[in-house]
C-alpha positions as CSV (number, residue, x, y, z in Angstrom):
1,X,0.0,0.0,0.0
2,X,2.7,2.3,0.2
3,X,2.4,3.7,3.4
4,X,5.6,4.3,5.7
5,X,6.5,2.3,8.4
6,X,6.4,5.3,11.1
7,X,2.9,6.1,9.8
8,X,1.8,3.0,10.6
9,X,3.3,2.7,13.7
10,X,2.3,6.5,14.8
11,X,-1.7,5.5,14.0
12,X,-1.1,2.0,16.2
13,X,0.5,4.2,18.7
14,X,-2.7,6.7,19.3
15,X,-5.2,3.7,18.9
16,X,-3.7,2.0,22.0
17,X,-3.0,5.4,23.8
18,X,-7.0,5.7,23.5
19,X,-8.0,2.3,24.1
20,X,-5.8,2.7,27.6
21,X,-7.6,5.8,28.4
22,X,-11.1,4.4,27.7
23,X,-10.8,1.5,29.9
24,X,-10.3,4.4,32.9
25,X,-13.3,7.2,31.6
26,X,-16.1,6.5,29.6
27,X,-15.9,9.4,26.9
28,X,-18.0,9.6,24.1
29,X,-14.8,11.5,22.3
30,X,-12.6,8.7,23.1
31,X,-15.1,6.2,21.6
32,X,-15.1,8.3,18.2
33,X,-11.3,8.7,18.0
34,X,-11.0,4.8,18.3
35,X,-13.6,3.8,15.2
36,X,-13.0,6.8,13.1
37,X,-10.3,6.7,10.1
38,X,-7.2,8.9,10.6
39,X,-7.2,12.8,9.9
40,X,-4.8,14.9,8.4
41,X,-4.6,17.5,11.3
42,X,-4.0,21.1,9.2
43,X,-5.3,23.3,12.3
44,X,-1.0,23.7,13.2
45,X,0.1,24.9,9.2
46,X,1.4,28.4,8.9
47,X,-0.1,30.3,6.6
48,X,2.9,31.6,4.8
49,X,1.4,34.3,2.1
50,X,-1.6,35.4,4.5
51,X,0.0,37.9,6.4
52,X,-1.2,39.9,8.9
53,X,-0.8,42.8,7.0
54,X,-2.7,41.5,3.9
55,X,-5.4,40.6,6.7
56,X,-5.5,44.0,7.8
57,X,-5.3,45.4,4.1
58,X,-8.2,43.0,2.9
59,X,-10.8,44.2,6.2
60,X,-9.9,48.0,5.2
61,X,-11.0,47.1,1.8
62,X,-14.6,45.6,3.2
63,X,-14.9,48.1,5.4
64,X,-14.6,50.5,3.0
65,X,-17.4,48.5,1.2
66,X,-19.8,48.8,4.1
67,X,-19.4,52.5,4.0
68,X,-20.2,52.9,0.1
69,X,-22.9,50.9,0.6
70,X,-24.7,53.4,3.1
71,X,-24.0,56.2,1.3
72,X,-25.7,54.6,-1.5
73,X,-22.6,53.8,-3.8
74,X,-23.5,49.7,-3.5
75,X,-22.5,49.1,-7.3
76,X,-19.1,51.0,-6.7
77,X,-18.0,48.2,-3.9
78,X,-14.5,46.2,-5.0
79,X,-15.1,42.6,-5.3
80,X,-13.3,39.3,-4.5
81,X,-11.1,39.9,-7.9
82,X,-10.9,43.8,-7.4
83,X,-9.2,43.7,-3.8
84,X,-6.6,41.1,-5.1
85,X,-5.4,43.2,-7.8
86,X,-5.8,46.1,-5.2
87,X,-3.4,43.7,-3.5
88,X,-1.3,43.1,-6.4
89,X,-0.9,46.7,-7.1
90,X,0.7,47.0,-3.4
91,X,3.2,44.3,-4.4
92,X,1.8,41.3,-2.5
93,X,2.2,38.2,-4.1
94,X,-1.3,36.3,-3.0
95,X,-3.6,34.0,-5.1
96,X,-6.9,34.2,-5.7
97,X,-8.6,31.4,-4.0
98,X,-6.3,32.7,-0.3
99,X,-7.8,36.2,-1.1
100,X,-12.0,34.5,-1.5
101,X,-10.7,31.9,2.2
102,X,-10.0,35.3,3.7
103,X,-12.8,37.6,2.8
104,X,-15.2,34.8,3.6
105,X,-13.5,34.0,7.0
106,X,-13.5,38.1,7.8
107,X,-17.2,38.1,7.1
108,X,-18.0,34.9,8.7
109,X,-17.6,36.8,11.7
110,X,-20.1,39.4,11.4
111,X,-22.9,36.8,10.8
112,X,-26.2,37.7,12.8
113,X,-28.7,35.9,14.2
114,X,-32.6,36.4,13.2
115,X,-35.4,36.4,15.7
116,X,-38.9,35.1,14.4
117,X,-41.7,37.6,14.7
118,X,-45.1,36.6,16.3
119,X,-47.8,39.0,16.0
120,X,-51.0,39.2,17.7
121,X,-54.8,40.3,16.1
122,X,-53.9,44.2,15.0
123,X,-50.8,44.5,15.7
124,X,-48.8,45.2,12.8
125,X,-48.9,45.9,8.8
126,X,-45.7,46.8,6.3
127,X,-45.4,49.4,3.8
128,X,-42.9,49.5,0.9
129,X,-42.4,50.6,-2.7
130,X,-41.3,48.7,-6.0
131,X,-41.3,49.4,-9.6
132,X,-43.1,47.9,-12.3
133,X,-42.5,48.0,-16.2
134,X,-45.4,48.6,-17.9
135,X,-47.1,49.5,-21.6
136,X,-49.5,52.7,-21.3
137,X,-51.0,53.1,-24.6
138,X,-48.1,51.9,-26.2
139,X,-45.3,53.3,-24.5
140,X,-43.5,51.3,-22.0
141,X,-43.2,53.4,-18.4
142,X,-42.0,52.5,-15.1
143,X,-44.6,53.0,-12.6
144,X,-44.2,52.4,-8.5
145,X,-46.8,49.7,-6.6
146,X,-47.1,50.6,-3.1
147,X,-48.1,48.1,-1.1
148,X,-49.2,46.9,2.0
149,X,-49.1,43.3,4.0
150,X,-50.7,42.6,7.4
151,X,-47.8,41.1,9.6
152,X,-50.7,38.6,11.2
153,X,-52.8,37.5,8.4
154,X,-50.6,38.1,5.2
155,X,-53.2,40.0,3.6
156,X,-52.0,42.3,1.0
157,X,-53.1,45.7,-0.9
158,X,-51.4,47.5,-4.1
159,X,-51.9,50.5,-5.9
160,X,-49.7,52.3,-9.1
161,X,-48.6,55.5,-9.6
162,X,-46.4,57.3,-11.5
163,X,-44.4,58.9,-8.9
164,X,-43.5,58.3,-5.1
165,X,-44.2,61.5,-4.2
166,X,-45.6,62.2,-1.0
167,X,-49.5,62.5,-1.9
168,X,-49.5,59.2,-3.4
169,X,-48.1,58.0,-0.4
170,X,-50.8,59.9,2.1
171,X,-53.3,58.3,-0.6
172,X,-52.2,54.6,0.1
173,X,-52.7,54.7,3.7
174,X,-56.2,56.1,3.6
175,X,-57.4,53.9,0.7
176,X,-55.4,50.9,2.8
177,X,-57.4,51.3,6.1
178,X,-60.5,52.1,3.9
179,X,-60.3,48.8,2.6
180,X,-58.8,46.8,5.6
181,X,-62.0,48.6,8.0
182,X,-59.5,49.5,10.9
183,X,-56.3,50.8,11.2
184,X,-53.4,49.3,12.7
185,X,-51.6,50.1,15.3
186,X,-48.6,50.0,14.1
187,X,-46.7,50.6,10.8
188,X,-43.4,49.4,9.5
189,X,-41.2,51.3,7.2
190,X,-37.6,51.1,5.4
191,X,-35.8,54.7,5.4
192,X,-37.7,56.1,2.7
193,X,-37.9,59.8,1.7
194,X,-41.8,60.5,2.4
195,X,-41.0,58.5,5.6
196,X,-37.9,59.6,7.3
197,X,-37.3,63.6,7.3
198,X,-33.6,63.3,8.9
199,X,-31.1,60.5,9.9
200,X,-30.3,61.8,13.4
201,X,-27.1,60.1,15.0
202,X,-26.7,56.4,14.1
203,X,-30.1,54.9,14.8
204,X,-32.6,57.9,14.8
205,X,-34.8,58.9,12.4
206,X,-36.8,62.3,12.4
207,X,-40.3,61.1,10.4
208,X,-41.6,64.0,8.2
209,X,-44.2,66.2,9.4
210,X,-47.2,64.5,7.0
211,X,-46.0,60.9,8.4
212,X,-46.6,62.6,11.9
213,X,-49.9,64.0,11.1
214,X,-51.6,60.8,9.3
215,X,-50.5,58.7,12.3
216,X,-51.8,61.5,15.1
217,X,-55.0,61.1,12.7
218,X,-55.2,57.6,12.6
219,X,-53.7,57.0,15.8
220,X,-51.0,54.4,14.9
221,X,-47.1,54.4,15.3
222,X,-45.0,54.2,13.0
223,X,-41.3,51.7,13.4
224,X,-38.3,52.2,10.8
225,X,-36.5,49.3,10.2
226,X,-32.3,49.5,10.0
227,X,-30.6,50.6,7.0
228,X,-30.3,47.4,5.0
229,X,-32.1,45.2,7.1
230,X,-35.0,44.0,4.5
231,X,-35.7,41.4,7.3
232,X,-37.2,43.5,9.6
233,X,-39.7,43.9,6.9
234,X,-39.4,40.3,5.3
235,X,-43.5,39.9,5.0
236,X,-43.5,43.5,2.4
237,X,-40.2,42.1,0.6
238,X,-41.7,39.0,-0.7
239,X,-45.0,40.3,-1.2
240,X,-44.2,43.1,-3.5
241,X,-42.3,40.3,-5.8
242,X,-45.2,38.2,-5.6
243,X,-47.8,40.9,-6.4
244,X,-45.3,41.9,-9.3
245,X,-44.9,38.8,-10.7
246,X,-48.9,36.8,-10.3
247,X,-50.5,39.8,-11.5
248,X,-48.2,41.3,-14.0
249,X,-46.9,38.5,-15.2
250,X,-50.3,37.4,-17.2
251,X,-50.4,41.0,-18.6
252,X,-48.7,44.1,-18.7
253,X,-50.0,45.7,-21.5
254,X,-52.4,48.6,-21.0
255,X,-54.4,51.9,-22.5
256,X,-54.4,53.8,-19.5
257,X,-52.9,53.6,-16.1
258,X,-56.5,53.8,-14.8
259,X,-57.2,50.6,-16.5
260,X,-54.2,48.5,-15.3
261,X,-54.9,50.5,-11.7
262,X,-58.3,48.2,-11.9
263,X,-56.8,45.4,-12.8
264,X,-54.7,45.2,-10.1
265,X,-57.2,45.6,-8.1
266,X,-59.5,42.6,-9.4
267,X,-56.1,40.5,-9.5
268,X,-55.5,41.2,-5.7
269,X,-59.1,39.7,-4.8
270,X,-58.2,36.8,-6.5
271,X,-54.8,36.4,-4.4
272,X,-56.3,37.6,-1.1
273,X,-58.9,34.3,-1.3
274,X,-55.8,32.0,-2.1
275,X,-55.3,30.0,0.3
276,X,-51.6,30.3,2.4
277,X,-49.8,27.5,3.4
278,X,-47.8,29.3,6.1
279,X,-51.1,30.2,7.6
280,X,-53.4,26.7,7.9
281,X,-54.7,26.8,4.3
282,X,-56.5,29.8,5.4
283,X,-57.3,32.9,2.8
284,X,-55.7,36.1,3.5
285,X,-59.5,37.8,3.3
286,X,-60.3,35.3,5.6
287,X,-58.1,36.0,8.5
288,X,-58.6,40.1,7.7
289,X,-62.3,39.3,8.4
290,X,-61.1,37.6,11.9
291,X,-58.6,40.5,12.6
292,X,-61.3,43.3,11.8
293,X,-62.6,42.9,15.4
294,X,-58.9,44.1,16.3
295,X,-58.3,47.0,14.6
296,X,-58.6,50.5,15.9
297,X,-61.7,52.4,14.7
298,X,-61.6,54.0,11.4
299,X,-61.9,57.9,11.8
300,X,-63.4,60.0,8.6
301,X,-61.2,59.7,5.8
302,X,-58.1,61.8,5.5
303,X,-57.6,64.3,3.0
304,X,-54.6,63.0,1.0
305,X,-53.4,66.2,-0.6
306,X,-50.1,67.9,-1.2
307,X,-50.4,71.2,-0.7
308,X,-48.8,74.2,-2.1
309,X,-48.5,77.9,-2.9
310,X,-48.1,79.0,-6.3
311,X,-48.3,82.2,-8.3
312,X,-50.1,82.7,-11.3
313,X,-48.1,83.4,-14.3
314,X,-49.4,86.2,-17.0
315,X,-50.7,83.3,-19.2
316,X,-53.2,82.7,-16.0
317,X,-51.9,79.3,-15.1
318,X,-49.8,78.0,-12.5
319,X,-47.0,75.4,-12.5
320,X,-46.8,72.2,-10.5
321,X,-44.5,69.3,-11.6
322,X,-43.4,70.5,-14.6
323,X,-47.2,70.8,-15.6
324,X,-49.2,73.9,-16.0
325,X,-53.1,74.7,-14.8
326,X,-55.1,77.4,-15.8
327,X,-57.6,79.8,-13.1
328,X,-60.2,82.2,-14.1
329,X,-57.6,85.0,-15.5
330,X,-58.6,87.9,-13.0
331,X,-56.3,85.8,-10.7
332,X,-53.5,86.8,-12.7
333,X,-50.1,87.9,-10.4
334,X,-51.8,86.4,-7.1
335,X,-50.7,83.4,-5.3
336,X,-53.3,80.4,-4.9
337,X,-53.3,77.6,-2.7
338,X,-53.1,74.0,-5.0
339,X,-54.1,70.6,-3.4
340,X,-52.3,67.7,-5.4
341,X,-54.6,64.4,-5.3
342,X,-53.2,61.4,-7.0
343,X,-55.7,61.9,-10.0
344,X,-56.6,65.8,-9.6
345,X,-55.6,69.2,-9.3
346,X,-57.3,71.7,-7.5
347,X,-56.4,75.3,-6.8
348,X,-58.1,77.7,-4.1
349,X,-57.8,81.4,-3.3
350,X,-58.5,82.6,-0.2
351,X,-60.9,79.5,1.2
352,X,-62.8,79.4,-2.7
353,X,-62.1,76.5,-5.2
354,X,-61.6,78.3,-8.4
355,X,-60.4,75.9,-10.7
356,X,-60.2,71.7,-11.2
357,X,-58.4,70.0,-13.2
358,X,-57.5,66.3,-14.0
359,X,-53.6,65.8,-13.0
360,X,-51.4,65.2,-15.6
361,X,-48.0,63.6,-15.5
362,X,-45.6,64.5,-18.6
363,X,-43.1,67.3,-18.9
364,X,-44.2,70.7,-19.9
365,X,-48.3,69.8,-20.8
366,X,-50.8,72.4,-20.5
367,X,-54.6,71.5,-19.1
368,X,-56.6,75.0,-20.1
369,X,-59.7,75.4,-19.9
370,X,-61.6,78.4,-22.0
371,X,-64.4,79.7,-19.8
372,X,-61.5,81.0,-17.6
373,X,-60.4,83.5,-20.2
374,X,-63.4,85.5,-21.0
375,X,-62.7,88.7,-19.8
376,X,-59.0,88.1,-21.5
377,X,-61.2,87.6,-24.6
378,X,-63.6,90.3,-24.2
379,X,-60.9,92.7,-24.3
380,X,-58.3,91.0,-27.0
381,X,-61.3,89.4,-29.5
């Protein structure tokens, strides 16, 4: 067999060391080390290219990855093959395969362990935002779904929109408890911008002023998860992916954004009586009618609005996203008060509506309207 004599006689040596031993303890260990085959022990070899220095050298360079990626430069990180020619370039002669045993070793190290959530009737629902890809009339856009999941019952609620911006995200929430019959008393969030108003110190974060007044309205709190920890949030993660992919997936083609808004919203019936298996076989509308009886009561709804000051231009109109909105033209120099909905416009002076208007969402489009330029006309026929 080819094996030397001092091996064999090493192996024999430690068989009969631990057979000696076993006849004074009983130890399970001992009992292993007897019926097990023999083991090249490699704890004792020297590493002889991994220095300490290249240790230190590879941590600054994942360090410095951890700081990119909260200032929001993820793609910009170095990778396994980036820090050893970063490694190279300092004259270190290492190989690849050392470089990936270190990094993973280093990282090994800062592994965490997960707690599993229970949640009681009420307690909880999660917000978040994703993107879709769709074809309006044609042209293919990228709209944002916000959605909502119920941390108890897993039942789930989606709307589009062109935008994020902050009246689309007041919207949600009041169409949300509408349709759940209750509000919850508490809401989860990631550090998004309608959300979080400042990053105070390392863990604090200032809400903005329209968080805190829809959650004095509705009387629920509000939690923001850590940067980067999705899991915090896991129930929203997965359910904006699945909402994106079983509904969108059959079609994505559309002639209006009020038409694929609908049928999302027939699509998300259809989910919300699918049976769960994490849940019993039970339907997500089924457990919200069971948690109903838990929610806090549902005030009057909330008006939604962005609102905003703007002056009216010599053209009679006034500018909001890019967009522009025509008044009755004796407003002309004065500064009206505009509510942003989701869908409309509508501009007030003084505590009179003077003009409505459907919102529009290009760059640079004009919604007039005649009758408001009559005494214009009368003047310049």
């Amino acid at each position: 067999m080819k094996i030397s004599r001092t091996t064999v006689a090493k192996y024999i040596k430690n068989y009969e060391a631990s057979k000696s031993k076993l006849s004074e303890c009983d130890d399970i260990k001992l009992k292993e080390d007897i019926i097990s085959p023999p083991k090249y022990n490699s704890a004792a070899r020297v590493k002889v290219k991994l220095t300490d220095e290249i240790i230190e050298q590879i941590a600054s360079y994942l360090k410095e990855n951890e700081e990119k990626r909260a200032t929001g430069r993820a793609k910009q990180q170095k990778k396994k093959i980036d820090i050893l020619e970063a490694l190279h370039e300092k004259g270190h002669d290492i190989g690849y395969t050392t470089v990936c045993s270190a990094v993973n070793d280093i990282e090994a190290k800062k592994k965490e362990a997960f707690i599993r959530q229970h949640y009681s009737w009420g307690d909880c629902s999660e917000f978040d935002w994703g993107h879709v890809k769709l074809i309006i009339a044609g042209i293919q856009k990228t709209v944002y779904m916000g959605a909502f999941t119920t941390a108890k019952g897993n039942w789930r609620y989606a709307d589009i929109f062109y935008s994020q911006k902050m009246e689309n995200f007041l919207y949600l929430h009041a169409e949300f408890f509408e349709s759940a019959g209750g509000v919850y008393r508490e809401i989860v969030y990631d550090n998004l911008k309608a959300a979080v108003a400042q990053f105070v110190g390392r863990n604090f974060k200032k809400p903005t002023d329209d968080l805190l007044k829809l959650s004095i309205y509705y009387n629920f709190h509000f939690r923001f998860c850590n940067a980067e920890s999705p899991n915090e949030k896991g129930r929203i993660e997965r359910s904006v992916e699945y909402i994106r992919r079983r509904v969108f997936s059959k079609r994505d083609s559309f002639s209006s954004i009020d038409e694929a808004r609908q049928y999302l919203r027939e699509e998300l019936i259809k989910l919300n009586l699918k049976g769960q298996i994490l849940e019993n076989g039970r339907s997500g509308q089924s457990m919200l009618e069971e948690e109903r009886g838990y929610l806090l009561p549902l005030p009057p709804k909330y008006d939604t609005a962005r609102i905003c000051e703007r002056r009216i231009t010599k053209y009679s109109c006034f500018e909001l996203d890019s967009c522009f909105y025509s008044v009755p033209d004796t407003y002309v120099g004065q500064f009206v008060f505009v509510k942003a909905y989701p869908q409309k416009i509508t501009a007030y002076y003084g505590h009179e509506e003077i003009a409505e208007h459907e919102r529009m969402f290009g760059h640079y489009q004009w919604s007039i309207k005649i009758e408001h330029y009559r005494k214009t006309f009368l003047k310049k026929p």
